[in-house]
C-alpha positions as CSV (number, residue, x, y, z in Angstrom):
1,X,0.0,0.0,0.0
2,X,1.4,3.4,-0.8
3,X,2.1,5.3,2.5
4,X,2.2,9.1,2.4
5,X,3.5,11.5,5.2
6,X,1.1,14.5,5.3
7,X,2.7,17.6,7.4
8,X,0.5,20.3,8.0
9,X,0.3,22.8,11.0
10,X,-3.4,23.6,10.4
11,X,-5.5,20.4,11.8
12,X,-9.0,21.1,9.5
13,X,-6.8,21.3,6.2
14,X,-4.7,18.3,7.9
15,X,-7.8,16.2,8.6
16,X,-9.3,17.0,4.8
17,X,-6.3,16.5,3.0
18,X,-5.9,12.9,5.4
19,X,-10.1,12.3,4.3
20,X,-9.3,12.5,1.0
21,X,-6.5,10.5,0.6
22,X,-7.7,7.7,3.5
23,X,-11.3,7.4,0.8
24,X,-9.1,7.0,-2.1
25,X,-7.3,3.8,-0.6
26,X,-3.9,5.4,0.7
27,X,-2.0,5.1,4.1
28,X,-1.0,8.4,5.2
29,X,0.6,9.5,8.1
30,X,0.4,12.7,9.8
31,X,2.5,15.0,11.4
32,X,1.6,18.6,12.6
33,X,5.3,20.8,12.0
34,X,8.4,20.2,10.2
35,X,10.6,18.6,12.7
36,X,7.8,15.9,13.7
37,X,7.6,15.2,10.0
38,X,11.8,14.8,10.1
39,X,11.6,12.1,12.6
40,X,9.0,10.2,10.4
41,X,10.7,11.0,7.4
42,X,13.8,9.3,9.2
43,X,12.1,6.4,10.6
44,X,9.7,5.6,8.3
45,X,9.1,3.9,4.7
46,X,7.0,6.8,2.8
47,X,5.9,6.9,-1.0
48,X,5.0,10.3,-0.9
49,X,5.6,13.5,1.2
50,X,2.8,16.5,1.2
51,X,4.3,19.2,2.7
52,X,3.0,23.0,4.0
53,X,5.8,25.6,3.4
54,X,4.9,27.9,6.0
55,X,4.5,26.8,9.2
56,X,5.8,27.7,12.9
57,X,9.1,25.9,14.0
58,X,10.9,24.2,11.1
59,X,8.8,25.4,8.0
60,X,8.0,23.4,4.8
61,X,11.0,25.0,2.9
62,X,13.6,23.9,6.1
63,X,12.1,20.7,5.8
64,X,12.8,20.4,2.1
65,X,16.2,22.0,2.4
66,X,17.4,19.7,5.4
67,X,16.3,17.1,3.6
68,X,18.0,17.7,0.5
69,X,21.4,18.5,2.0
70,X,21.7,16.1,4.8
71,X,20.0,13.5,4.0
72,X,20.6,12.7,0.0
73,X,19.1,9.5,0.8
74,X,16.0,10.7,0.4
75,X,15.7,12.3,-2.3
76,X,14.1,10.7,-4.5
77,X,10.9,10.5,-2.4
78,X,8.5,13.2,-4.2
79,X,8.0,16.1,-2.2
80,X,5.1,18.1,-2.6
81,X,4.1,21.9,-1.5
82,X,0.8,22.6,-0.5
83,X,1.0,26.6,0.2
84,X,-1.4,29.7,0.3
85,X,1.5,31.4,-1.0
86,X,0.7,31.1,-4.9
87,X,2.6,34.4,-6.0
88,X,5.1,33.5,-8.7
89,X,8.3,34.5,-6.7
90,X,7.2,32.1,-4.0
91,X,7.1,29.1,-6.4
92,X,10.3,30.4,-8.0
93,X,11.9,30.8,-4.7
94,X,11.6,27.3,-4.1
95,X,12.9,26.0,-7.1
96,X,16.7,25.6,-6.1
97,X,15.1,22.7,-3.5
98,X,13.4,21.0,-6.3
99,X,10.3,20.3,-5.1
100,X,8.3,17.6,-7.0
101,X,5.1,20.0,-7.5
102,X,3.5,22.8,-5.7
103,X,0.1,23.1,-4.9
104,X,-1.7,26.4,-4.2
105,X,-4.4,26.4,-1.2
106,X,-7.3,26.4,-1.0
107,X,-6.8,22.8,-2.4
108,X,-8.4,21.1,-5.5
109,X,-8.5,17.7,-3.9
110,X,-9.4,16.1,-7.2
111,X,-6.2,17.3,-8.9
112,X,-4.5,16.5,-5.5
113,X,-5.8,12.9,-6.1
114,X,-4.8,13.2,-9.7
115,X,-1.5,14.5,-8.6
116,X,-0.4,12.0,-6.0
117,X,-1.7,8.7,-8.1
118,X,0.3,10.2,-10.7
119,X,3.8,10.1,-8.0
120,X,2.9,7.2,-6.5
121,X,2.1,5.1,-9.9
């Protein structure tokens, strides 16, 4: 079964995005900040990682950055922005990280579901 680590500080968009996923058949795993989604990201197997990029503590983007220069091990695990930040010098302020997509919020969970079967397939 595909198994994907949702991190989101916000627990209604956390629960919906977890909903949605959990109908369509996936595991998914939650964690509410950035360094509670490190430890998971560290000690478990995931498919898939949906990230927020803003968010108190370790943010989305210090995830994603850790991540790609400590632990190159990971990388190829897609990593995925979910964000209200949809102005252009956001996304293009990311893309040095390589993020696998970035989604803008509020969420289309049908192109979310399109989106993450398309990673995971």
């Amino acid at each position: 079964m595909i198994k994907i680590l949702c991190i989101e500080d916000d627990d209604a968009q956390r629960l919906e995005v977890v909903d949605a996923l959990t109908t369509e058949g996936f595991e998914v795993i939650e964690a509410q900040d950035g360094s509670s989604g490190l430890k998971l990201i560290l000690t478990e197997t995931v498919d898939l990682i949906l990230c927020d990029r803003m968010m108190d503590g370790k943010s989305g983007y210090t995830l994603l950055e850790e991540l790609r220069t400590n632990h190159p091990d990971k990388k190829d695990i897609p990593f995925v922005f979910l964000t209200a930040l949809d102005d252009r010098r956001d996304k293009l302020a990311t893309t040095h990280l390589h993020p696998t997509e970035y989604l803008t919020k509020p969420l289309d969970f049908s192109l979310l579901i399109e989106k993450v079967r398309e990673l995971t397939d």
